[in-house]
C-alpha positions in Angstrom: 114.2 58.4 54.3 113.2 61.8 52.6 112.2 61.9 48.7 111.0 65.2 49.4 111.9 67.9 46.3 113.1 71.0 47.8 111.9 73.0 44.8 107.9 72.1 45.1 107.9 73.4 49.3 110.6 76.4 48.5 110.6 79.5 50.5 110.0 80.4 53.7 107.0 80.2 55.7 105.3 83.1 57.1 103.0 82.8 60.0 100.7 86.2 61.5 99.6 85.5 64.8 96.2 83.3 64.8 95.5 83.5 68.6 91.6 82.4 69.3 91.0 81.6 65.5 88.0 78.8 66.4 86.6 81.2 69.4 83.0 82.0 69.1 83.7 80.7 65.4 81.1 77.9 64.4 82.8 75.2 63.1 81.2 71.7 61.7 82.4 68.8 62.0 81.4 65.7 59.9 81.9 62.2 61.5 81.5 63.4 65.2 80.7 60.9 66.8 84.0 58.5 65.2 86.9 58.1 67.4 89.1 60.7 65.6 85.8 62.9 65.4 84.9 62.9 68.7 88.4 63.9 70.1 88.2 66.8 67.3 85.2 68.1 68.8 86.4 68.0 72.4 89.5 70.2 71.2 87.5 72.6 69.3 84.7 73.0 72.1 87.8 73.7 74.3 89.0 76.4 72.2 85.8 78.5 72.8 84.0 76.9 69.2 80.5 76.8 68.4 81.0 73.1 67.2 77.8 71.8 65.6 78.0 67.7 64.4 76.9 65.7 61.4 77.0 62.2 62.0 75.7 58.7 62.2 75.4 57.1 65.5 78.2 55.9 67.2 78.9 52.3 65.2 80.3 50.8 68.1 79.4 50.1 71.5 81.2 51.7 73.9 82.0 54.8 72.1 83.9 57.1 72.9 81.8 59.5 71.8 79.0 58.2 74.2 81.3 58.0 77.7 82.4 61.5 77.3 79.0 62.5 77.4 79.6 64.8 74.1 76.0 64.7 73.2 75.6 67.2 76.0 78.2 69.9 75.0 77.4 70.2 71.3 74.8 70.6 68.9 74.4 67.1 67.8 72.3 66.3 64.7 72.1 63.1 63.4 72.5 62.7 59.5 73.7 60.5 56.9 76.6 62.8 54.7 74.4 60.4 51.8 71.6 62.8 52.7 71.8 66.0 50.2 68.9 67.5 51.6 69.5 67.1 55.0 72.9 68.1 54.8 71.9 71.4 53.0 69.4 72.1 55.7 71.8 72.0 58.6 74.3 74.2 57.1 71.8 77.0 55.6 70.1 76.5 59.4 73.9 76.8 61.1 76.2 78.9 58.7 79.2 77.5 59.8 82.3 79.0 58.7 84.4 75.9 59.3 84.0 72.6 57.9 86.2 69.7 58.9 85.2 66.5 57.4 85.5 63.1 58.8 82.4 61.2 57.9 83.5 58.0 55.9 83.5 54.2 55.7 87.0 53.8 57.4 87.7 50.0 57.4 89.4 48.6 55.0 88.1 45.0 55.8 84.7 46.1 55.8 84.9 47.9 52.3 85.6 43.8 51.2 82.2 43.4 53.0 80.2 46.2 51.4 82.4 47.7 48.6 78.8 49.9 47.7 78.6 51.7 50.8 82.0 52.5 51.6 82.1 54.6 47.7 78.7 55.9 48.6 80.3 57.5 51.9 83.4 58.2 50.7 82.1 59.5 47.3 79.5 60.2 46.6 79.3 61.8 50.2 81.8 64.0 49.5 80.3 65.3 46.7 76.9 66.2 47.8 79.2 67.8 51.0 80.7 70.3 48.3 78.0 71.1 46.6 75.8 72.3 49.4 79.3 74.0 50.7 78.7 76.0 47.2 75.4 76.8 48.1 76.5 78.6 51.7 77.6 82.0 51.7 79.2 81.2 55.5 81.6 78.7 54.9 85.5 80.1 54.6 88.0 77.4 55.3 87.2 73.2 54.8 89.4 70.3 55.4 88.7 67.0 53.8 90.3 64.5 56.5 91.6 61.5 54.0 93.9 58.7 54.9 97.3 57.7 54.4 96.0 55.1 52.0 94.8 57.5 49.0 98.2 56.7 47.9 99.0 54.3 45.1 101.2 52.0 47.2 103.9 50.1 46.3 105.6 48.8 48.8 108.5 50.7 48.7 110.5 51.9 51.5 109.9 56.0 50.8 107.4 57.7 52.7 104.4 59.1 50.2 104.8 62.6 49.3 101.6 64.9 49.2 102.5 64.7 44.6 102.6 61.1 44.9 99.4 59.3 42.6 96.4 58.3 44.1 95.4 54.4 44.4 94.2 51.6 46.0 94.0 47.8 46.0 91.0 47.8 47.9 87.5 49.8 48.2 88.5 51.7 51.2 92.0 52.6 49.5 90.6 53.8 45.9 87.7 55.3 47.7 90.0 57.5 49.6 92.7 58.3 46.2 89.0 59.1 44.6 88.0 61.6 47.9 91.5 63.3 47.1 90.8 63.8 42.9 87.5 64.9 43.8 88.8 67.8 46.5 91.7 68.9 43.8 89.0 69.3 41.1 86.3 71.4 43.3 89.2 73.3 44.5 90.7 74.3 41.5 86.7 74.5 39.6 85.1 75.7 41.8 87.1 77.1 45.6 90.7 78.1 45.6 91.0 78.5 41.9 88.0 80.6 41.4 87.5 84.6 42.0 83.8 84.4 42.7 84.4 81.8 46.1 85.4 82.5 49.4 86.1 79.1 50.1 89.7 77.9 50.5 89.5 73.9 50.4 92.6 71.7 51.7 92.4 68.0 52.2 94.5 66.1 55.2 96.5 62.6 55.3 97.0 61.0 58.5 98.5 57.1 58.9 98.0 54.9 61.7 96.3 56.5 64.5 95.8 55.4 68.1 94.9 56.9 71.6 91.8 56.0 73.7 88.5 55.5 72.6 89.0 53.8 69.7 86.2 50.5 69.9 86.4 49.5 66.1 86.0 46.5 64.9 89.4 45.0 62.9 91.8 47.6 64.4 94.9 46.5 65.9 94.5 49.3 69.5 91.1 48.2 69.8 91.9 44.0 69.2 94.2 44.3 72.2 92.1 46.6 74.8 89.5 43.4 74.1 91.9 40.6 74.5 93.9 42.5 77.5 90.4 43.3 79.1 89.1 39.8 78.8 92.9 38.2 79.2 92.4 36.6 75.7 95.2 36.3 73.3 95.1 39.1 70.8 94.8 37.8 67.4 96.8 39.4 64.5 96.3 39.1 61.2 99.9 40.6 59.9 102.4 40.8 62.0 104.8 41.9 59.7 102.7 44.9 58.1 104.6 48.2 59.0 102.7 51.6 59.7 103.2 54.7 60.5 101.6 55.0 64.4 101.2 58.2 65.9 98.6 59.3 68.8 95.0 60.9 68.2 96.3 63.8 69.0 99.3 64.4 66.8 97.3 64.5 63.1 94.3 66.3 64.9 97.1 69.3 65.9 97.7 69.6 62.0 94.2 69.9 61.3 93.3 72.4 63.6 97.0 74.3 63.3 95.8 73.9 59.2 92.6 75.0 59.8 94.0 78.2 61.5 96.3 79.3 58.5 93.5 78.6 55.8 91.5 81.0 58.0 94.3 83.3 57.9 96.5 83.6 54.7 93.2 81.7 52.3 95.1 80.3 49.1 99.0 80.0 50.2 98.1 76.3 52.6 95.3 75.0 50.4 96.4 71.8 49.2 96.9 68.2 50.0 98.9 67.9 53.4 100.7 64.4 54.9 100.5 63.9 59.0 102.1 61.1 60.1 105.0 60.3 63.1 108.3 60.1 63.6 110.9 58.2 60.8 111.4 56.1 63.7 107.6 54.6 64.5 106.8 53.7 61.4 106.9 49.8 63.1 105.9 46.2 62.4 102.1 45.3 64.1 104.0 42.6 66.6 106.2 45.0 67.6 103.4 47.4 68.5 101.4 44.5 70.6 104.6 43.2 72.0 104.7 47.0 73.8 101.3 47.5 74.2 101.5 44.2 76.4 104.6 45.1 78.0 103.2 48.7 79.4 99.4 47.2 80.0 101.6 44.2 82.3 100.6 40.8 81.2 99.0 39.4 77.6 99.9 37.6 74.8 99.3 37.3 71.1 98.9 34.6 68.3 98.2 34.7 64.6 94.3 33.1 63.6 93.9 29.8 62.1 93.0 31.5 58.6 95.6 34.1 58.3 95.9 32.8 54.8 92.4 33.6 53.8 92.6 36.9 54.9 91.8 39.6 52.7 94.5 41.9 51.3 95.9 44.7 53.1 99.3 46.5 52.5 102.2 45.6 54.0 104.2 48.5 54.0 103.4 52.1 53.7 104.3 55.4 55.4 104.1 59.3 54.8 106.8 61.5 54.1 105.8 64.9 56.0 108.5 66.8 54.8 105.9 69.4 53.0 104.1 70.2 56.8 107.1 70.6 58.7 108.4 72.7 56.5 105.6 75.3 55.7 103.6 74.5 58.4 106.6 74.0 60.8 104.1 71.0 62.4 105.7 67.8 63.2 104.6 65.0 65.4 106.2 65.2 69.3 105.3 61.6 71.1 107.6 59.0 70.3 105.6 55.0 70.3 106.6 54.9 74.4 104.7 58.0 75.0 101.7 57.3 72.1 101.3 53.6 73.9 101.5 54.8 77.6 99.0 57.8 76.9 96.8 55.1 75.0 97.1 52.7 77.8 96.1 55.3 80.7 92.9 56.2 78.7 92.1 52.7 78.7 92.6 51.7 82.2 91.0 55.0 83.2 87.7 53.9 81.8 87.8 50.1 82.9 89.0 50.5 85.8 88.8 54.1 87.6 86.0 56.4 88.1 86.8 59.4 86.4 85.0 61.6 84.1 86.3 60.6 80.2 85.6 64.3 78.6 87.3 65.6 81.7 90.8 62.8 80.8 90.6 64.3 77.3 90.7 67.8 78.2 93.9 66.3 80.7 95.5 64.9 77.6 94.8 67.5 75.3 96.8 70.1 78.1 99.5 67.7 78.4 100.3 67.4 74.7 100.2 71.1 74.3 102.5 71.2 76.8 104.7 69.5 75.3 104.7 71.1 72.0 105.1 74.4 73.7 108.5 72.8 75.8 109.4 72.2 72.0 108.8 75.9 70.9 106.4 74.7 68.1 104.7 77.5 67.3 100.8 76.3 66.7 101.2 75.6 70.4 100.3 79.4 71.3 96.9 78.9 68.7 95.3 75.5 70.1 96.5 75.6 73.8 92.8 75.2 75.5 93.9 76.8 78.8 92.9 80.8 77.5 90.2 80.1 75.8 86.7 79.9 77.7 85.5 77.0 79.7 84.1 73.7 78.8 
């Protein structure tokens, strides 16, 4: 269900060719060695980019960082986004001319934990990221990668629209609706808004994401490789709570499709932008385990002891992405069978074959641009990996 107002995503949207827009083009990436991080790097080192990383270590072990062996096909630095001075160094050492930024606190269970941290990251780190951004000549397009959960949410059965107000019951939530006031005021004070900058700023929203690789603690994908690995019941905390699932890959196309038209036309796509799935997979957690166990072949699930003491998390929420398919003409392609199957192949690739990971990403990566391009979408053309230079 649409609330989408025709009269705030009027006209139609023009598109130049952007063919090899991230070849030879250095791009940082903040948060590389995260799950959705990691998979961002692969596709940009794919399409010919000079793809430099800013991250913590990998905080969880495996990674999926560490069994693709990225280390070895990037520059990797190590650096806390808390660290001004660091931070600065590596970009007036680099000049990159993209920045996509993914660095954060991204649990919402572990912002209960350590409330301080997660608005230090989320922040304060975002802050001392624009301001040495202001302070290098190089940089022309940045992305501040949010979450769906910058929205206020109140449980209603609309999907958020990019206008909607920020919010948050939780530290994680209001961390991430404070990331989004933060990019709309150094856009408009001191980017976008301003004659003297070069910088055109835009800040992504992606809901529930899943695909291989993902090791976190207190996430649904990652709770049932464990329990299916170990042939443990998997434990859920809310069966109920509905979310918008999509695969890795389906937000990451928007970024990088995004990234291509900021490069491009500057001003006319710098704003807040929603990537989420289908109307259809926005689906309760026990619906999503029930398939996950059906495609994996054997498993079950259970609710803990304490579900009652758990902390709070939102029930419902989902994105209304009516503003990027109609000016960005992106929309997502896998339905849940194809998001859980793809998932579930990564998985059992690593457990149980001996293949090369980076290698199964670059597989995946193909096959999903294949399919956009069956479906004529037409950032298919920019991001396919198959012209550009090899890996």
């Amino acid at each position: 269900m649409s609330r989408t107002n025709e009269s705030e995503i009027s006209g139609q949207p023009h598109f130049p060719p952007v063919p090899n827009v991230y070849r030879n083009k250095t791009v940082l990436v903040t948060g590389h060695t995260g799950f959705k991080g990691t998979w961002l790097s692969i596709w940009l080192k794919a399409l010919g980019g000079q793809v430099i990383g800013y991250s913590l270590e990998p905080n969880t072990q495996p990674s999926v960082f560490e069994v693709t062996q990225l280390e070895n096909k990037i520059t990797h630095i190590i650096g806390d986004i808390r660290d001004e001075n660091h931070l600065n160094d590596v970009f007036q050492q680099y000049n990159p001319e993209f920045v996509f930024h993914l660095a954060a606190q991204s649990l919402v269970r572990e912002s209960y934990k350590d409330p301080k941290l997660t608005y230090e990251s989320n922040v304060i780190g975002l802050v001392y990221l624009f301001e040495v951004i202001r302070k290098t000549n190089s940089v022309r397009v940045v992305i501040n990668v949010s979450s769906d959960k910058c929205y206020e949410n109140k449980e209603w059965v609309w999907g958020y629209r990019e206008n909607d107000p920020m919010g948050g019951y939780d530290p994680y939530s209001s961390s991430k609706g404070c990331s989004e006031l933060i990019t709309s005021a150094y856009r408009r004070s001191f980017f976008n808004d301003n004659e003297d900058s070069c910088v055109v700023l835009a800040s992504a929203r992606a809901g529930n994401v899943i695909g291989g690789g993902d090791w976190a603690e207190d996430r649904i994908i990652p709770d049932c490789i464990r329990s299916l690995t170990t042939k443990k019941p998997i434990l859920i905390r809310n069966p109920n709570a509905i979310r918008p699932w999509q695969h890795v890959l389906e937000p990451l196309s928007g970024y990088l499709w995004l990234g291509a038209l900021l490069h491009n036309n500057g001003k006319d796509y710098a704003s807040g932008w929603n990537f989420g799935p289908r109307e259809n997979q926005s689906l309760p957690v026990k619906e999503i385990v029930e398939r996950m166990i059906q495609i994996w072949g054997e498993g079950s699930w259970t609710t803990p002891q304490d579900v009652h003491a758990q902390p709070h998390e939102a029930n419902y929420l989902k994105l209304d992405c009516s503003k990027a398919y109609r000016l960005l003409k992106w929309q997502a392609i896998y339905d849940i069978h194809e998001t859980i199957v793809n998932t579930i192949n990564w998985y059992k690739s690593y457990y149980y074959d001996s293949v090369d990971m980076f290698d199964l990403c670059l597989k995946q990566i193909t096959n999903y641009v294949e399919t956009a391009k069956k479906e004529n979408l037409l950032w298919a053309s920019t991001l396919d990996i198959k012209p550009n230079s090899k890996v």
